[in-house]
C-alpha positions as CSV (number, residue, x, y, z in Angstrom):
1,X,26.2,-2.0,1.2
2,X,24.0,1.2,0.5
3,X,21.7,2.3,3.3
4,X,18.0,3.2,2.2
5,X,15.3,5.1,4.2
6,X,12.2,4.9,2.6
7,X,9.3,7.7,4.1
8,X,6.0,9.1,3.4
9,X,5.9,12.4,3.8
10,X,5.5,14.2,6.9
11,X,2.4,14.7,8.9
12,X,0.1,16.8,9.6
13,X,-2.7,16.6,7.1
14,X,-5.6,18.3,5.8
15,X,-3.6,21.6,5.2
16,X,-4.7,24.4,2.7
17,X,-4.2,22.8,-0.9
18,X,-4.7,19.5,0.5
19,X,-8.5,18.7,0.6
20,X,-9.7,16.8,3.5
21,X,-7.7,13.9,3.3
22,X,-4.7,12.6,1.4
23,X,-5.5,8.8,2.1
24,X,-3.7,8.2,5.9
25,X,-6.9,8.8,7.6
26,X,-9.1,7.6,5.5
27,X,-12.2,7.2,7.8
28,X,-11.9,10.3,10.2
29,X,-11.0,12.7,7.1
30,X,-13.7,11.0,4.8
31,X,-16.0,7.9,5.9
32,X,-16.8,9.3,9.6
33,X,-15.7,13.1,9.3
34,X,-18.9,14.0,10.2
35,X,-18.9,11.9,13.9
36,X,-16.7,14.4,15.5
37,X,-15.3,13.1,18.7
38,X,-16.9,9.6,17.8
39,X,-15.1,9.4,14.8
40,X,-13.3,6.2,13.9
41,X,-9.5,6.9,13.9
42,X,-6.8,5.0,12.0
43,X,-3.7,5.4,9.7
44,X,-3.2,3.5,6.8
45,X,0.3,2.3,6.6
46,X,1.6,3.0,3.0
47,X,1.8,-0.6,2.3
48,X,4.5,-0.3,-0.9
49,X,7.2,0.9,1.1
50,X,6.6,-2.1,3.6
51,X,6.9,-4.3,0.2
52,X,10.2,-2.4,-1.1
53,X,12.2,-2.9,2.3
54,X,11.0,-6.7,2.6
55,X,12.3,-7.3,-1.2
56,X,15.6,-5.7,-0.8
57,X,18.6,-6.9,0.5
58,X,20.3,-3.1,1.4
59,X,19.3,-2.2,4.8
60,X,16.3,-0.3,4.9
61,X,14.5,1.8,7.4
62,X,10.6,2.5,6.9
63,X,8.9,5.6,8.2
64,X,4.8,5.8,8.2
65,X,3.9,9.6,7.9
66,X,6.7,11.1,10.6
67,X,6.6,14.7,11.9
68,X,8.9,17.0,10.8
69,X,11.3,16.3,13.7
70,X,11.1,12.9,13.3
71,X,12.0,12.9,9.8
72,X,14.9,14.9,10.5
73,X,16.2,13.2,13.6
74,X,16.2,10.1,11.3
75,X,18.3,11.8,8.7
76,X,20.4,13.3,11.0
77,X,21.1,10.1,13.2
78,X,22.3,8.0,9.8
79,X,24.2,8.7,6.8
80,X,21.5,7.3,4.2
81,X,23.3,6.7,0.6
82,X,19.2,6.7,-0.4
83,X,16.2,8.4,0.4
84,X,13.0,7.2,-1.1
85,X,9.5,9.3,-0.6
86,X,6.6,8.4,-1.2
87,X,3.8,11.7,-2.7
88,X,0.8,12.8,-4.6
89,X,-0.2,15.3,-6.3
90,X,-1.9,16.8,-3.3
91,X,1.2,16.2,-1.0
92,X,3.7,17.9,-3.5
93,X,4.5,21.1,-1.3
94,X,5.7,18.4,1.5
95,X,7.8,16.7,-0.8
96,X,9.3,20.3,-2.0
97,X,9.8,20.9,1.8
98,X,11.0,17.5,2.8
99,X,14.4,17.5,-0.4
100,X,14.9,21.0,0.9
101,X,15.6,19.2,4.7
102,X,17.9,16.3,2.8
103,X,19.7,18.6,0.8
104,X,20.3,20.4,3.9
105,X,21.1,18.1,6.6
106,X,21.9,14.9,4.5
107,X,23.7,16.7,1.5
108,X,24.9,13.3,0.1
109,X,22.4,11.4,0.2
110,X,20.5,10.6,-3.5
111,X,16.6,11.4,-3.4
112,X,14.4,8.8,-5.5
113,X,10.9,9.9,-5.4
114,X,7.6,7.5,-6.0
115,X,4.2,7.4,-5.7
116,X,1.1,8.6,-7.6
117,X,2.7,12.3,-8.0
118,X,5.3,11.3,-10.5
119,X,2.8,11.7,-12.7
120,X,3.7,15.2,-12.7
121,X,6.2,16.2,-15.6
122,X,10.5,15.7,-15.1
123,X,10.9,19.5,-15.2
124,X,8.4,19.9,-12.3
125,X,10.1,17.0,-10.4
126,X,13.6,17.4,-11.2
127,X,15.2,19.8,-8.8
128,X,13.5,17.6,-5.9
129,X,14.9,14.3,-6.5
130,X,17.8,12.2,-8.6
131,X,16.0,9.5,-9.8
132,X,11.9,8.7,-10.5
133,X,9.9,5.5,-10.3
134,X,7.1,5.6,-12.4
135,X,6.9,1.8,-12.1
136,X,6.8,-0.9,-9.9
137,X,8.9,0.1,-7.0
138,X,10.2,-3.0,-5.9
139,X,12.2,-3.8,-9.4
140,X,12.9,-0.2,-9.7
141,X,14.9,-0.2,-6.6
142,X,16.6,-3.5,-6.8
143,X,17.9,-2.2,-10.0
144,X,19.0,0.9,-8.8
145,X,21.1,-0.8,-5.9
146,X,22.4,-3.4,-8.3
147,X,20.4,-6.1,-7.2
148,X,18.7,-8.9,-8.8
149,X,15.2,-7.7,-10.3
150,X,13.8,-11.1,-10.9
151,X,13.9,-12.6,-7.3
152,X,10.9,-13.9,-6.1
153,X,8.5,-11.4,-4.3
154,X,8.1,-11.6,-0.5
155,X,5.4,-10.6,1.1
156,X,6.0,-8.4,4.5
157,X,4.0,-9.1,7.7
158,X,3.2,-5.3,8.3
159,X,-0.4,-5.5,10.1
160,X,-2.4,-2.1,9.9
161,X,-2.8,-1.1,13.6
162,X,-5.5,-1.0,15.3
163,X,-8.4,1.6,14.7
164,X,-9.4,3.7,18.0
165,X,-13.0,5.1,19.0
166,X,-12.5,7.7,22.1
167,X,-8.4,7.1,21.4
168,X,-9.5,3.7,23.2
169,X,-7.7,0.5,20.7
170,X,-10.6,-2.1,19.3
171,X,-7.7,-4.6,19.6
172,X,-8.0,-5.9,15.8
173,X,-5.2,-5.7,13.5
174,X,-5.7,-6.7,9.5
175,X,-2.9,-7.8,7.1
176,X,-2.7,-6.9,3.7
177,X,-1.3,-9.2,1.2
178,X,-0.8,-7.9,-2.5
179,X,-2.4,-9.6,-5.5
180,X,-0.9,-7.2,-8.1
181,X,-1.1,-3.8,-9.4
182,X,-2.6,-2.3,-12.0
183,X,-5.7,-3.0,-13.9
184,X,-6.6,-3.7,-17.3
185,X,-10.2,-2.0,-16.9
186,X,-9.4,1.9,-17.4
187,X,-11.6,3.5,-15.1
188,X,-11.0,7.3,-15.3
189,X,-10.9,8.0,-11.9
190,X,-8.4,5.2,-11.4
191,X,-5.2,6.3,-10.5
192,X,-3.7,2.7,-10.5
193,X,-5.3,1.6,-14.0
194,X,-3.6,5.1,-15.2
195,X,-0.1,4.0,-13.6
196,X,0.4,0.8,-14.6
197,X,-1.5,2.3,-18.5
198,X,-3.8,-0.7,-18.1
199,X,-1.1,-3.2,-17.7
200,X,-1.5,-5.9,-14.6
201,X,1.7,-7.0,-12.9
202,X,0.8,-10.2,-10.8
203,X,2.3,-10.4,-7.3
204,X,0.7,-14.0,-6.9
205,X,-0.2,-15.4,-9.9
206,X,-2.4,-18.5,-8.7
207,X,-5.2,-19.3,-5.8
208,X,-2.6,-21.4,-4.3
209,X,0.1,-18.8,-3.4
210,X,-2.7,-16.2,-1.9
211,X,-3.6,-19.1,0.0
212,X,-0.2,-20.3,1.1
213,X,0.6,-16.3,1.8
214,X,-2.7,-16.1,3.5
215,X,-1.8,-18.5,6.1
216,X,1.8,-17.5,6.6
217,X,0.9,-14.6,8.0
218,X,-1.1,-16.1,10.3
219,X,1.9,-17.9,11.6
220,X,3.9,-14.9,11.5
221,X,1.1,-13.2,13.7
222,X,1.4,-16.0,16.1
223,X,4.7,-15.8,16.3
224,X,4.4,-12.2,17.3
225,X,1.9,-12.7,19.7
226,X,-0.7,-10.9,17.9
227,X,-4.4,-11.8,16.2
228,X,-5.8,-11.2,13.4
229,X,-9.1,-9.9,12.7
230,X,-8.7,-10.2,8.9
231,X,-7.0,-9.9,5.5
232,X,-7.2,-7.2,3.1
233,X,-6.3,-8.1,-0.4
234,X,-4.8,-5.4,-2.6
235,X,-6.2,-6.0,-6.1
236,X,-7.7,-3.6,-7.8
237,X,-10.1,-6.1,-9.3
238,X,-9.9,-9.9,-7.9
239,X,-12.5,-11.4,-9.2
240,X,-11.6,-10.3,-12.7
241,X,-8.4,-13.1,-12.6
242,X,-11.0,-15.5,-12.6
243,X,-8.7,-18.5,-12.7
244,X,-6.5,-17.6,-9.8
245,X,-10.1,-16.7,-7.9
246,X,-11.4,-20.5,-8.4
247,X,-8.0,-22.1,-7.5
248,X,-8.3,-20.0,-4.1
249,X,-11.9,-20.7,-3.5
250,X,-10.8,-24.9,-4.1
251,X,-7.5,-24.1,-1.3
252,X,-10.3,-22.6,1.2
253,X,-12.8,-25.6,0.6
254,X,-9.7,-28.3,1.4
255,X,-8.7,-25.4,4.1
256,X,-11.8,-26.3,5.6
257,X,-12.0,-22.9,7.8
258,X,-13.0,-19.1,7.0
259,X,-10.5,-16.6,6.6
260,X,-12.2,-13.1,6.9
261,X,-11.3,-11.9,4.1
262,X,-11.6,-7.6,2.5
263,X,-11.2,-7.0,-1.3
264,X,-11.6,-5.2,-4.4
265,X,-13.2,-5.4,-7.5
266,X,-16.1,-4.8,-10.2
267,X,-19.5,-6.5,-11.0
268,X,-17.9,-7.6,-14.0
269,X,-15.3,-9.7,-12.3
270,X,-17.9,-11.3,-9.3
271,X,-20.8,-11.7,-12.4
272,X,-18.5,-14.9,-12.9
273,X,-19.1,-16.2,-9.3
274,X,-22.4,-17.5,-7.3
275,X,-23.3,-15.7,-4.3
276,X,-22.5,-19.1,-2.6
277,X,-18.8,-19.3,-3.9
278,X,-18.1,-15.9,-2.9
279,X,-19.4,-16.5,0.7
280,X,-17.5,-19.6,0.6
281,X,-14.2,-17.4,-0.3
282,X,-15.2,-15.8,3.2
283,X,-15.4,-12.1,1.2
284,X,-16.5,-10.4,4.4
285,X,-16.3,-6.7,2.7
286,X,-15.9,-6.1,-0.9
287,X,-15.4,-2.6,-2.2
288,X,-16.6,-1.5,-5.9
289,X,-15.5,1.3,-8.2
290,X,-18.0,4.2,-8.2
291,X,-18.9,3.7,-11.6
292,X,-20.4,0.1,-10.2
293,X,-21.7,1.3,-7.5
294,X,-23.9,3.9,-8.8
295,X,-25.2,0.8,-11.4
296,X,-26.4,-1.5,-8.8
Protein backbone atom coordinates (compact mmCIF):
# COMPACT_ATOMS: atom_id res chain seq x y z
CA UNK A 1 0.00 0.00 0.00
CA UNK A 2 1.30 3.54 -1.03
CA UNK A 3 2.73 5.72 1.79
CA UNK A 4 1.45 9.48 1.81
CA UNK A 5 2.97 12.45 3.68
CA UNK A 6 0.84 15.28 3.48
CA UNK A 7 2.72 18.96 4.69
CA UNK A 8 2.16 22.61 4.65
CA UNK A 9 4.94 24.21 3.84
CA UNK A 10 7.70 25.07 5.95
CA UNK A 11 7.99 27.72 8.46
CA UNK A 12 9.13 30.68 9.11
CA UNK A 13 6.63 33.26 7.97
CA UNK A 14 6.19 36.74 7.19
CA UNK A 15 9.27 36.76 4.76
CA UNK A 16 9.81 39.44 1.94
CA UNK A 17 6.96 38.66 -0.75
CA UNK A 18 4.85 37.25 1.85
CA UNK A 19 2.90 40.14 3.64
CA UNK A 20 2.36 39.88 7.23
CA UNK A 21 0.78 36.75 7.47
CA UNK A 22 -0.04 33.75 5.26
CA UNK A 23 -2.98 32.45 7.59
CA UNK A 24 -0.91 30.13 10.44
CA UNK A 25 -0.80 33.01 12.89
CA UNK A 26 -3.60 34.53 12.23
CA UNK A 27 -3.88 36.73 15.41
CA UNK A 28 -0.21 37.69 16.17
CA UNK A 29 0.45 38.49 12.33
CA UNK A 30 -2.98 40.30 11.94
CA UNK A 31 -5.72 40.66 14.84
CA UNK A 32 -3.15 41.56 17.77
CA UNK A 33 0.10 42.52 15.64
CA UNK A 34 0.03 45.57 17.20
CA UNK A 35 0.26 44.09 21.14
CA UNK A 36 3.89 43.20 20.84
CA UNK A 37 4.89 40.97 23.59
CA UNK A 38 1.14 40.68 24.70
CA UNK A 39 0.20 39.49 21.57
CA UNK A 40 -2.06 36.41 21.46
CA UNK A 41 -0.15 33.51 19.89
CA UNK A 42 -1.58 30.49 18.04
CA UNK A 43 -1.26 28.29 14.81
CA UNK A 44 -3.95 27.33 12.88
CA UNK A 45 -3.64 23.74 12.01
CA UNK A 46 -4.44 23.43 8.23
CA UNK A 47 -7.52 21.57 8.92
CA UNK A 48 -7.86 19.82 5.06
CA UNK A 49 -4.93 17.82 5.42
CA UNK A 50 -6.24 16.51 8.89
CA UNK A 51 -9.52 15.59 6.68
CA UNK A 52 -7.44 13.82 3.76
CA UNK A 53 -5.44 11.42 6.16
CA UNK A 54 -8.72 10.61 8.28
CA UNK A 55 -10.54 9.70 4.85
CA UNK A 56 -7.86 7.52 3.38
CA UNK A 57 -7.05 4.27 3.94
CA UNK A 58 -2.97 4.53 2.70
CA UNK A 59 -1.00 5.34 5.58
CA UNK A 60 -0.50 8.87 6.00
CA UNK A 61 1.68 11.15 7.96
CA UNK A 62 0.47 14.95 8.64
CA UNK A 63 2.93 17.69 9.16
CA UNK A 64 1.56 21.40 10.48
CA UNK A 65 4.08 24.10 9.09
CA UNK A 66 7.57 22.03 9.88
CA UNK A 67 11.03 23.76 9.66
CA UNK A 68 13.14 23.06 6.97
CA UNK A 69 14.92 20.26 8.93
CA UNK A 70 12.02 18.84 9.98
CA UNK A 71 10.56 18.50 6.65
CA UNK A 72 13.59 16.84 5.49
CA UNK A 73 14.27 14.51 8.34
CA UNK A 74 10.76 13.27 7.58
CA UNK A 75 11.55 12.61 3.99
CA UNK A 76 14.64 11.31 4.61
CA UNK A 77 13.53 8.82 7.46
CA UNK A 78 10.56 7.22 4.98
CA UNK A 79 10.41 6.26 1.46
CA UNK A 80 7.01 8.26 0.75
CA UNK A 81 5.37 6.87 -2.70
CA UNK A 82 3.40 10.53 -2.24
CA UNK A 83 4.01 13.81 -1.20
CA UNK A 84 1.05 16.20 -0.84
CA UNK A 85 1.66 20.12 -0.05
CA UNK A 86 -0.39 22.31 0.77
CA UNK A 87 0.39 26.55 -0.77
CA UNK A 88 -0.90 29.87 -1.84
CA UNK A 89 -0.13 32.15 -3.87
CA UNK A 90 1.90 33.98 -1.34
CA UNK A 91 3.78 30.79 -0.13
CA UNK A 92 4.78 29.76 -3.83
CA UNK A 93 8.63 30.38 -3.43
CA UNK A 94 8.42 27.71 -0.38
CA UNK A 95 6.73 25.34 -2.41
CA UNK A 96 9.54 25.91 -5.38
CA UNK A 97 12.05 25.34 -2.47
CA UNK A 98 10.34 22.45 -0.78
CA UNK A 99 10.05 19.93 -4.65
CA UNK A 100 13.60 21.07 -5.08
CA UNK A 101 14.34 19.11 -1.37
CA UNK A 102 11.96 15.95 -2.69
CA UNK A 103 13.44 15.76 -5.85
CA UNK A 104 16.63 15.75 -4.07
CA UNK A 105 16.48 13.62 -1.20
CA UNK A 106 13.23 11.66 -2.10
CA UNK A 107 13.76 11.33 -5.96
CA UNK A 108 10.97 8.80 -6.23
CA UNK A 109 8.59 10.01 -4.56
CA UNK A 110 5.38 11.66 -6.82
CA UNK A 111 4.57 15.42 -5.65
CA UNK A 112 0.73 16.31 -5.74
CA UNK A 113 0.26 19.88 -4.85
CA UNK A 114 -3.12 21.59 -3.37
CA UNK A 115 -4.36 24.44 -1.85
CA UNK A 116 -5.49 27.91 -2.89
CA UNK A 117 -2.22 28.39 -5.16
CA UNK A 118 -3.25 26.06 -7.81
CA UNK A 119 -4.98 28.68 -9.03
CA UNK A 120 -1.89 29.60 -10.64
CA UNK A 121 -1.64 28.28 -14.36
CA UNK A 122 -0.14 24.27 -15.31
CA UNK A 123 2.89 25.87 -16.95
CA UNK A 124 3.72 27.78 -13.71
CA UNK A 125 3.00 24.67 -11.56
CA UNK A 126 4.25 22.01 -13.62
CA UNK A 127 7.96 21.46 -13.11
CA UNK A 128 6.97 21.49 -9.12
CA UNK A 129 4.66 18.68 -8.83
CA UNK A 130 3.02 15.50 -10.88
CA UNK A 131 -0.30 15.86 -10.28
CA UNK A 132 -2.84 18.99 -9.11
CA UNK A 133 -5.96 19.15 -7.08
CA UNK A 134 -7.95 21.90 -7.92
CA UNK A 135 -10.92 20.18 -6.19
CA UNK A 136 -11.92 18.68 -3.20
CA UNK A 137 -8.93 16.98 -1.76
CA UNK A 138 -10.31 14.12 -0.11
CA UNK A 139 -11.98 12.45 -3.57
CA UNK A 140 -9.06 13.71 -5.38
CA UNK A 141 -6.75 11.62 -3.39
CA UNK A 142 -8.77 8.53 -2.98
CA UNK A 143 -8.87 8.49 -6.65
CA UNK A 144 -5.41 8.89 -7.10
CA UNK A 145 -4.53 5.85 -4.77
CA UNK A 146 -7.26 3.81 -6.20
CA UNK A 147 -9.64 4.06 -3.59
CA UNK A 148 -13.24 4.33 -3.30
CA UNK A 149 -14.34 8.13 -3.88
CA UNK A 150 -17.78 7.76 -2.58
CA UNK A 151 -17.08 6.40 1.05
CA UNK A 152 -18.69 8.20 3.61
CA UNK A 153 -16.69 11.30 5.04
CA UNK A 154 -15.18 11.05 8.49
CA UNK A 155 -14.59 13.61 10.45
CA UNK A 156 -10.96 13.87 12.26
CA UNK A 157 -10.61 14.82 15.99
CA UNK A 158 -7.67 17.28 15.28
CA UNK A 159 -8.25 20.05 18.21
CA UNK A 160 -6.45 23.44 17.41
CA UNK A 161 -4.03 23.80 20.30
CA UNK A 162 -4.13 25.95 22.66
CA UNK A 163 -3.48 29.81 22.14
CA UNK A 164 -0.57 31.33 24.57
CA UNK A 165 -0.27 34.94 26.15
CA UNK A 166 3.50 35.44 27.58
CA UNK A 167 4.17 31.73 25.90
CA UNK A 168 2.03 30.71 29.04
CA UNK A 169 -1.05 27.99 27.55
CA UNK A 170 -4.88 29.34 28.24
CA UNK A 171 -5.60 25.52 28.53
CA UNK A 172 -8.62 25.64 25.80
CA UNK A 173 -8.56 23.59 22.83
CA UNK A 174 -11.55 24.12 19.92
CA UNK A 175 -12.56 21.40 17.31
CA UNK A 176 -13.41 22.16 13.98
CA UNK A 177 -15.93 20.12 12.20
CA UNK A 178 -16.56 20.85 8.46
CA UNK A 179 -20.00 21.74 7.02
CA UNK A 180 -18.87 21.95 3.43
CA UNK A 181 -16.95 23.91 1.09
CA UNK A 182 -17.64 26.33 -1.27
CA UNK A 183 -20.28 28.86 -1.56
CA UNK A 184 -22.80 29.74 -3.87
CA UNK A 185 -22.65 33.64 -2.93
CA UNK A 186 -19.57 34.97 -5.17
CA UNK A 187 -18.03 37.29 -3.00
CA UNK A 188 -14.91 38.67 -4.81
CA UNK A 189 -12.64 38.52 -2.23
CA UNK A 190 -13.60 34.91 -1.57
CA UNK A 191 -11.15 32.61 -2.37
CA UNK A 192 -13.35 29.55 -1.48
CA UNK A 193 -16.56 30.85 -3.53
CA UNK A 194 -13.75 31.21 -6.43
CA UNK A 195 -12.52 27.51 -5.88
CA UNK A 196 -15.38 25.54 -5.66
CA UNK A 197 -16.81 28.42 -8.98
CA UNK A 198 -19.81 28.87 -6.67
CA UNK A 199 -20.64 25.29 -6.33
CA UNK A 200 -21.29 23.86 -2.44
CA UNK A 201 -20.11 20.43 -1.71
CA UNK A 202 -21.93 19.32 1.62
CA UNK A 203 -19.79 17.55 4.20
CA UNK A 204 -22.97 17.05 6.46
CA UNK A 205 -25.92 17.55 4.68
CA UNK A 206 -28.56 17.73 7.66
CA UNK A 207 -28.85 19.40 11.44
CA UNK A 208 -28.74 15.88 12.65
CA UNK A 209 -25.20 14.74 11.53
CA UNK A 210 -23.52 18.29 12.75
CA UNK A 211 -25.13 17.41 15.80
CA UNK A 212 -24.28 13.67 16.01
CA UNK A 213 -20.45 14.93 14.84
CA UNK A 214 -20.70 17.67 17.38
CA UNK A 215 -20.98 15.32 20.19
CA UNK A 216 -18.63 12.66 19.02
CA UNK A 217 -15.97 14.65 19.44
CA UNK A 218 -16.68 15.38 22.64
CA UNK A 219 -16.33 11.75 23.42
CA UNK A 220 -13.36 11.56 21.55
CA UNK A 221 -11.93 14.54 23.74
CA UNK A 222 -12.91 12.55 26.70
CA UNK A 223 -11.34 9.76 25.69
CA UNK A 224 -8.18 11.68 25.23
CA UNK A 225 -8.30 13.27 28.40
CA UNK A 226 -8.74 16.64 26.98
CA UNK A 227 -11.68 19.62 27.22
CA UNK A 228 -13.09 21.43 25.06
CA UNK A 229 -13.75 25.07 25.08
CA UNK A 230 -15.68 25.01 21.78
CA UNK A 231 -16.51 24.09 18.20
CA UNK A 232 -15.65 25.93 15.15
CA UNK A 233 -17.78 25.18 12.26
CA UNK A 234 -16.17 25.45 8.75
CA UNK A 235 -18.92 26.89 6.48
CA UNK A 236 -18.42 29.52 4.63
CA UNK A 237 -22.06 30.55 5.07
CA UNK A 238 -24.22 28.34 7.72
CA UNK A 239 -27.05 30.02 7.99
CA UNK A 240 -27.59 30.21 4.27
CA UNK A 241 -28.49 26.08 4.38
CA UNK A 242 -31.41 27.12 6.14
CA UNK A 243 -32.88 23.65 6.45
CA UNK A 244 -29.92 21.85 7.81
CA UNK A 245 -29.58 25.15 10.35
CA UNK A 246 -33.37 24.42 11.85
CA UNK A 247 -32.89 20.69 12.01
CA UNK A 248 -29.70 21.50 14.21
CA UNK A 249 -31.28 24.16 16.30
CA UNK A 250 -34.43 21.23 17.00
CA UNK A 251 -31.16 18.39 17.92
CA UNK A 252 -29.79 21.29 20.45
CA UNK A 253 -33.35 22.02 21.99
CA UNK A 254 -33.93 17.91 22.62
CA UNK A 255 -29.92 18.12 23.49
CA UNK A 256 -31.09 20.19 26.14
CA UNK A 257 -27.38 21.75 26.80
CA UNK A 258 -25.17 24.62 25.03
CA UNK A 259 -22.52 23.75 22.90
CA UNK A 260 -20.25 26.90 22.41
CA UNK A 261 -20.39 27.02 19.24
CA UNK A 262 -17.92 29.63 16.34
CA UNK A 263 -19.22 30.03 12.65
CA UNK A 264 -19.43 31.66 9.49
CA UNK A 265 -21.80 33.29 7.46
CA UNK A 266 -23.74 36.45 5.90
CA UNK A 267 -26.77 38.67 7.10
CA UNK A 268 -28.54 37.11 4.33
CA UNK A 269 -28.28 33.68 5.73
CA UNK A 270 -28.99 34.67 9.77
CA UNK A 271 -32.01 37.38 8.23
CA UNK A 272 -33.87 33.89 8.27
CA UNK A 273 -33.34 33.36 12.02
CA UNK A 274 -34.56 35.31 15.37
CA UNK A 275 -32.04 36.58 17.56
CA UNK A 276 -33.49 33.97 20.11
CA UNK A 277 -32.98 30.82 17.73
CA UNK A 278 -29.56 31.75 17.06
CA UNK A 279 -28.73 32.17 20.86
CA UNK A 280 -30.47 29.05 21.26
CA UNK A 281 -27.95 27.35 18.54
CA UNK A 282 -25.33 28.62 21.26
CA UNK A 283 -23.49 30.88 18.25
CA UNK A 284 -20.98 32.19 20.69
CA UNK A 285 -18.85 34.07 17.81
CA UNK A 286 -20.02 34.47 14.24
CA UNK A 287 -17.83 35.95 11.68
CA UNK A 288 -19.22 38.00 8.57
CA UNK A 289 -17.73 38.74 5.12
CA UNK A 290 -16.43 42.27 4.81
CA UNK A 291 -18.85 43.24 2.48
CA UNK A 292 -21.58 42.62 5.51
CA UNK A 293 -19.73 43.99 7.77
CA UNK A 294 -19.16 47.36 6.43
CA UNK A 295 -23.33 47.19 5.87
CA UNK A 296 -24.30 46.76 9.42
Amino acid sequence: MPKVLLTTVCRPFGGNGEGDSVGAELFHAQVTRSQGIFSYRQVIRCWGLDYIAENIDAPSVVLHYPSEREFLREIQSRNYDYIGINFVVATFHKLRRMAHLIREHSPRSKIVLGGYGTVLSDQELTPYGDFICREEGIGFMRRLLGENPDRPIRHPYAPIESPRVFSYPLNTKVAHITGGLGCPNGCDFCCTSHFFDRKYVPFLRSGKELYDTIRLMERKAMDAGEELSGFIVIDEDFFIHAKRAREFLTCVREGGRPLSIMGFGSVRGLSQFTADEIAEMDLTFFGLPSRDRIGI
